[in-house]
Each structure stands twice: as C-alpha cells, then as structure tokens.
N, C-alpha and C positions, 0 to 999 in steps of 0.2 A: 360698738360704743364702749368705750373704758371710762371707767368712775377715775376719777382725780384721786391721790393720794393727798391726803390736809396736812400730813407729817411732810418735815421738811425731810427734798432727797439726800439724807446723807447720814440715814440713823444706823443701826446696826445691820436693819431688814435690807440696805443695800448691798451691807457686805456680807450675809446671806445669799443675797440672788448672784453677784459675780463670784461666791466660793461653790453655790452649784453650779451657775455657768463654766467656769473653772472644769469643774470634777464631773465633768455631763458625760464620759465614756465610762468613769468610774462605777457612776449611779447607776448608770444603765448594765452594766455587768454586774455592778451588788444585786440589781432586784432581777437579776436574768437567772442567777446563782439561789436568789432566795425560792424563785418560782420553780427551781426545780424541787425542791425538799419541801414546798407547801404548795398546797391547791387554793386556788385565790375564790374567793363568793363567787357566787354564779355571776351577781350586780350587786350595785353596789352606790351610794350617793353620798359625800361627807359635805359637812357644812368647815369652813373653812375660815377663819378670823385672820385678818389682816392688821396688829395693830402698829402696826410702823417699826415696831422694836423687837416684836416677837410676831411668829406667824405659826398660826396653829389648827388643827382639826378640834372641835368643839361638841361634835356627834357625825354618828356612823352609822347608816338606815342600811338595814340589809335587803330591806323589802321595798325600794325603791319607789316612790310613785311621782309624778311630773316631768315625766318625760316628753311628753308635750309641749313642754318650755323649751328644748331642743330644735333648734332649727332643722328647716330640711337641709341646709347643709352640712350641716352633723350626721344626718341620714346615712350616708353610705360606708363614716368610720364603723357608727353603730352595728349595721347589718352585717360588716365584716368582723365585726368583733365576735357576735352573736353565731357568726356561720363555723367561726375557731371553736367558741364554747361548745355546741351543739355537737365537732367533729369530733372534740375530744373524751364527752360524753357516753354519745349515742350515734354514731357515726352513720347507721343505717336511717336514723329514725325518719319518721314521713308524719308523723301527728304528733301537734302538742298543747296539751288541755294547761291551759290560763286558768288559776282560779283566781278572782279579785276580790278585793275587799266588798263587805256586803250591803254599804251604804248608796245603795244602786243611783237615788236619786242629784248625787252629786257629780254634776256634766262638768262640773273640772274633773275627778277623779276620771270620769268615764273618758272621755279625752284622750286620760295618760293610757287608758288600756287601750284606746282605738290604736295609738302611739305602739307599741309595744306590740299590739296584734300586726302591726304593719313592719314591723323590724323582723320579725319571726319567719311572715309572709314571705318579704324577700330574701329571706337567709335559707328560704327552702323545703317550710315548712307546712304541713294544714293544721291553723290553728282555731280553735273554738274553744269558748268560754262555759265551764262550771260554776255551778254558785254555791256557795256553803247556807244561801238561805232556803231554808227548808220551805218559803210559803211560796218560792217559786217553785212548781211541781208541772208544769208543762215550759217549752221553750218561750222565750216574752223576749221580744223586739223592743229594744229601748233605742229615741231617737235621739243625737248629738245636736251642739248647736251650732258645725256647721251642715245640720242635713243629712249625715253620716247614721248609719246604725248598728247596732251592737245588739247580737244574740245571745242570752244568757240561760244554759240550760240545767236542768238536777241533776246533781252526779248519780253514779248507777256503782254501784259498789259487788264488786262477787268477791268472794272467800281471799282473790292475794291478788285482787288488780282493781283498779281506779277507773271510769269513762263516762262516757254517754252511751245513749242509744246509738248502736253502730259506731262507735269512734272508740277505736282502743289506742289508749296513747304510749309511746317507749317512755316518753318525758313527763313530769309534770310540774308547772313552774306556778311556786306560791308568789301573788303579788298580795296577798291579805299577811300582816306580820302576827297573828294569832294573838293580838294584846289578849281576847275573852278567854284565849286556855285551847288544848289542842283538840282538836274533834276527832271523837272516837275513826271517823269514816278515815282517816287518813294515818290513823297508824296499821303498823304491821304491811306496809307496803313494798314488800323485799322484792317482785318481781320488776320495778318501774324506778325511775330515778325521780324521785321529789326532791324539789330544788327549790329555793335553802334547805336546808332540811331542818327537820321540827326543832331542835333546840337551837337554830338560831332565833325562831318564832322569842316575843316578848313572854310568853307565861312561862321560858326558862330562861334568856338569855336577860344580863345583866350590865350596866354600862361601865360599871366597879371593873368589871371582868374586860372589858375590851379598853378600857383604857391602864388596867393592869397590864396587858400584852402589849400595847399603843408604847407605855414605857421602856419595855425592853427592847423593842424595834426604836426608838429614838435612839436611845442611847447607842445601838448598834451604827447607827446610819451616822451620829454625831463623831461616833468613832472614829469610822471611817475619812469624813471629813475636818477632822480636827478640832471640834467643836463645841461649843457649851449646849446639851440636848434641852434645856430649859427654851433656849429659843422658838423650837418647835413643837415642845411637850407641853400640854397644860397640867400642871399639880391637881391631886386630886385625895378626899376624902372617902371613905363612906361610913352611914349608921342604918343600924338594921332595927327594927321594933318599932317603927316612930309613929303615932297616932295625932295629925296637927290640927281634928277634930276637937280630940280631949286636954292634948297638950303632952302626951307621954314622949319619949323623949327626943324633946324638945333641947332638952340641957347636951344630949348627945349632939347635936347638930347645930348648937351654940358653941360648944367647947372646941369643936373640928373645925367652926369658923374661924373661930380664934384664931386656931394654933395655923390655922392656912392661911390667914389675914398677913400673921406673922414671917410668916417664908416669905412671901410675896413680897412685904416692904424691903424682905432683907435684899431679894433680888431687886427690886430698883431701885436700891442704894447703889450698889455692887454697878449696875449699870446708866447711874446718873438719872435714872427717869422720875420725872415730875408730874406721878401720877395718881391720886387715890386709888389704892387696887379694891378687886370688889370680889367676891365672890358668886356663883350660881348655886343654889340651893336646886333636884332635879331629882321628880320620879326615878328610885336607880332601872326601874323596866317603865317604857313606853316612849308616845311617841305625840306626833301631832302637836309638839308643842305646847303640851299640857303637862302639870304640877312642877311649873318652876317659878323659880322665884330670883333676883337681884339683891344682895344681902350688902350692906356699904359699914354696915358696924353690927355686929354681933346684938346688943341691947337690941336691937329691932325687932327679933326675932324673939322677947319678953313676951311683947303684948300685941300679936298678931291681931290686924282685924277681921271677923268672921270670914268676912266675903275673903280675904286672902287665904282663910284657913279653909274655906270651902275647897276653892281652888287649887291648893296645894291635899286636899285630902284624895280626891277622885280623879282619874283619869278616863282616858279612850273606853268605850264598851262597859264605862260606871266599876272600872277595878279599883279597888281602895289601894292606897297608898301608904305601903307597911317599911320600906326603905329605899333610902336616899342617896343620892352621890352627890359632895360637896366638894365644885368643881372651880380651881383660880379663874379668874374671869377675864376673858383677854378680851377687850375693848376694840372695835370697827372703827380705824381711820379711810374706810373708803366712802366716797359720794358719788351720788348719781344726782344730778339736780337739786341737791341740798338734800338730797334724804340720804340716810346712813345704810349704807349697803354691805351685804356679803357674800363672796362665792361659794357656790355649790356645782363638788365638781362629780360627774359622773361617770361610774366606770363599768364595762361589761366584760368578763373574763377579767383579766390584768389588762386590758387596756383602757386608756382615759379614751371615750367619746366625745365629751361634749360638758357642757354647764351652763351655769346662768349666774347672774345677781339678784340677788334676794332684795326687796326696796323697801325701808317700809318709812315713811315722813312722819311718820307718830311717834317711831319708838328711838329713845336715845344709845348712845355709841356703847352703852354698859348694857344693854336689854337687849333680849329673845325678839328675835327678827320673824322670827316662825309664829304668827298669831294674823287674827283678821284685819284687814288692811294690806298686807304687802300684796305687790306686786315685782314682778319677775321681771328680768331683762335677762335674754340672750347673751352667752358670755361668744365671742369669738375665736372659740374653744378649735372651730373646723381645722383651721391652717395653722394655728398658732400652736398648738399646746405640743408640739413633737415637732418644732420648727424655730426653736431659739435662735436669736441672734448674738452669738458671740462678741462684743466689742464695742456692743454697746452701750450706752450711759447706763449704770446703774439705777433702777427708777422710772427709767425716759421710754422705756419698749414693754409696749402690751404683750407681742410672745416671749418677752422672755418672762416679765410678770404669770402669766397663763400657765406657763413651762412649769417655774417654780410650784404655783395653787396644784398643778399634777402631779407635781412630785409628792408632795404631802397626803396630796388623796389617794397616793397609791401606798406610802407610808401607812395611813389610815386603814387602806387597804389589806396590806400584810397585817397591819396588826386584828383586822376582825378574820383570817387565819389563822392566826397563832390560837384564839381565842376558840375558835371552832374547834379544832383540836384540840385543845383541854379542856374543853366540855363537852364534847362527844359523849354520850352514853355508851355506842358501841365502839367506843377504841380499843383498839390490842394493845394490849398489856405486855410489852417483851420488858424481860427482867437483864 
C-alpha cells in the first residue's frame, strides 16, 4: 500500500526522482566507492520527509528498534544483509549476545527483539539475550503477544570479555542506545566486537554532529548529480547551555530561529513555494521522540507554557536537556487514509532491507510523527527499493519512489560514518 502524494506530480521532487533515476549506475558506483573508504553502522533506521519540493532525512537511529514492522517479506533481504555484516566482522563467530533496552515490559519493544533474534538465527548464529538491568539476577522468561518468548539473562563480566553463564560471545550487538550514560560493565572490551560502539550510544553522540557530516555527504552526492544539495539536506542550527525549565538560554534558540526562519523563506522564494516554513526545536542527544518541539515564529518561544517547558526540559531515562539542534522543518505531503505519513527506511550493513510508514491522524504535516498514537504500515520496501523502473512517470511508481526514500537513507547512512569517524575516541591520528 502506497500513501498518495497531496503535492501536485510535477514539483521539483519529480525532477529529483528522474535525475536519480537518470544517474542509478552513477549512484550506485558513488556509494560502492564511498563504502570502500568508510565502514557503514552496524544498522541503522532514518526517518525520512517527503515534502513534494524537498526530500529529506530528519533523524538517524543508530540503535534501531521496530523491526517488527518489517514484513516477513523483508526477511530474507535482512538475514542476508545481516549474514555480510557478521562475514565481514567476525567471520568465524557462532554466539551473539543482544543486549536490549531495559524497559522489559514493553511488548512492542520486546517484539522488535524477538524480530532481530530471528534475523541473527537465520544468518547463523546462537543468539541469547543480556540485560543491563541489574534486578534481573537469574534468567526470566518473558512472554510475547503472539505467544512467543524471550529469555533475558545477567551479564557475567570477567576482567577483558563480556557473557552469560556459558555463552561467550565473538560479537556483541547493543540495541539499548545508552541515553542514561555508558555502563561501566561494557567499557574496556578490547577482546569482542561491541556494536555500535559506545560513542555512537546518546550520552556522547550528538545530532549537531551527524547532521554536520549529513551536510558534506549532500553536497557531495548534489555534486555529483548537478544539483541544489538543499533539496535533500535539512539546514540546521545548534545552542548549547539552554535550561527551558529556568529560561536560560532561551534567547540562543530564539535568535538561531530567526536567523533559520530566514534562509528558509529565502529558499522558497528562490524556488516559488507557498509555504510558511517552520522550524524543529530537538534534544541535540536522544531519542524516542522526546524534547521537541514546532517553532512557526520565534516570539512563541517568549512565553513557553510549563507543560511545554517540562517537556522540552527532560528526556528518555529522566536526562536533562542542556543542548539543542534547531532544525529547517521539512513538512510531510504523504497520506495514508487521510493521516499524514512518513517513511522510515531501514538499513543493515549498507544495505536498504526494508521500511514502513509511520501514520499518525493526530499530528499535522509540520509535527513529530514519533509520539503516541501512530501507527505503522509496511513500506513494500521487499521488491521495490533495488528494483526501479526506468521510464516511468515521474511520481506515478512506488519503486521508484522506494528507490529514491533508499537513496537518502543510505546518504543518511554514510553520513552517520563520516560522523563515527570524527568522534571516535580511539582513532589514529596520522599526521
């Protein structure tokens, strides 16, 4: 099922999809060329803005979770993606310890790791599950809802390696993104491949920073195809120190709206659009959907009310919220049944597996789709998204739409490489 586009087909995002239609051996040799010289996330998930005029990546989850919303016909891209990563890794390896996030009682979450235990399974692996909560101290069987269950056991920690009771892993893959800060048990593990690795976790990684690298990968790929990289890049700010408890600054994140409010009109002048632009005020670390905010005029952001300034002070695991990224706000012209939809496209190694549409009937085409209420739909990501059709109407074909949403998420992609790599702690330094 493909959501309708409400923009008429013939805006600039058509001649977008036939200039990468066009340039499809080019693309695919630019990011064949870039994967040699950078190692791509382990996974990977970008949320994706479709706004008729511009198409964009909006965020970049390096800790994945809703893979569940994946069909089983995405299954077997997945496992074969999964069985490349794993080759290129750890090639012998035979055990791989999952640790998940530690809010055990949510059977959506639990779901995406039954998801995710079963991609691993078939890609060749024995996988069993770690907790980082310490008040599970023996093995606890939790059950799914459909019937399914999931073992979650205490890690066992010796001087330079990571396990269980009897299960010593080559690999070990974080699906918890550390918003609370990084747990002692997991540093200093030089014998075993932790994956992501810790500073891609939230209590260092920054969104300022990946949409800093997100920029030089646009403009790169715009190059290439002859292009204005604004089309695909979202403009962006940041402010550090901001307290929107007290109100400290507040004038920092007013003044950057401004001046971002300001680009934006100039660009849709420059490209004829008749749009009030808006900005996203956003935790610059975290996730879940939480400490953002819709900004449509600067003044609003005066006389916040409590409950918004609650909301915008605290994050995931109760982290205060000390800086921000103030991000152009690229508005969602797709529907699903009259609700305002977005893609999210999923990647394992550098390859696109699968996605979905994000739904949500409450929230408008300028608002954070990521909150309670939405519902997901299946993107038909299996055939489509490595299977364009050349020649067709601009607009009028879902893989080549699909085609396109992968291009960008693997753009998104490289760019949270680039990003890993200048934030590395232990990179080599050659002079």
């Amino acid at each position: 099922m493909v959501p309708h586009l409400i923009t008429a087909l013939n805006g600039p995002i058509n001649e977008l999809e036939q200039r990468i239609l066009e340039s499809m051996p080019a693309i695919e040799r630019w990011f064949r060329l870039e994967w040699m010289e950078h190692t791509p996330p382990f996974y990977s998930s970008v949320d994706v803005r479709n706004a008729g005029f511009k198409l964009a990546p909006v965020d970049t989850n390096l800790f994945p979770g809703g893979w569940n919303n994946l069909t089983d016909e995405m299954l077997p891209l997945a496992v074969q993606a999964a069985m490349a990563a794993i080759e290129k890794i750890c090639p012998e390896a035979k055990n791989l310890l999952l640790i998940p996030e530690k809010h055990t009682r949510n059977s959506f979450y639990l779901s995406n790791v039954q998801r995710l235990t079963q991609i691993f399974n078939q890609a060749g692996l024995n996988v069993r599950l770690g907790t980082l909560d310490e008040t599970i101290t023996k093995p606890t069987t939790l059950t799914l809802p459909d019937g399914g269950t999931l073992t979650l056991e205490p890690l066992l920690r010796t001087p330079r390696r990571l396990g269980l009771k009897d299960f010593d892993p080559c690999t070990i893959l974080l699906n918890n993104d550390l918003s609370g800060g990084i747990p002692k048990i997991l540093e200093n593990l030089h014998e075993q491949y932790l994956l992501p690795p810790l500073h891609a976790g939230w209590a260092v990684r920054r969104k300022s920073n990946h949409f800093q690298s997100y920029e030089e990968v646009a403009k790169k790929f715009a190059k290439l195809l002859g292009m204005d990289p604004w089309l695909i890049n979202p403009m962006y700010s940041q402010c550090g120190q901001v307290n929107f408890a007290d109100g400290t600054g507040v004038d920092c994140v007013q003044s950057n709206a401004e001046a971002l409010l300001a680009k934006v009109r100039r660009k849709y002048k420059e490209y004829g659009i008749n749009e009030k632009p808006f900005v996203v005020v956003k935790a610059d670390a975290g996730t879940y959907g939480m400490g953002i905010m819709t900004v449509r005029d600067p003044k609003d952001l005066e006389d916040l009310n409590r409950r918004t300034r609650n909301k915008m002070s605290v994050i995931k695991e109760g982290q205060e919220v000390s800086e921000v990224i103030i991000q152009e706000g690229v508005p969602t012209y797709e529907r699903m049944n009259d609700a305002v939809a977005e893609p999210v496209v999923y990647m394992l190694d550098r390859y696109v597996v699968g996605g979905f549409y994000r739904v949500h009937a409450e929230r408008g085409i300028d608002e954070n789709l990521n909150a309670p209420g939405a519902a997901f739909v299946p993107l038909a990501f299996a055939e489509a998204s490595h299977m364009p059709r050349p020649g067709e109407k601009p607009g009028a074909s879902a893989p080549n739409r699909f085609y396109m949403y992968g291009v960008i998420g693997r753009l998104a992609m490289l760019a949270a490489s680039y990003e890993l790599e200048a934030t590395d702690p232990d990179a080599e330094i050659y002079e």
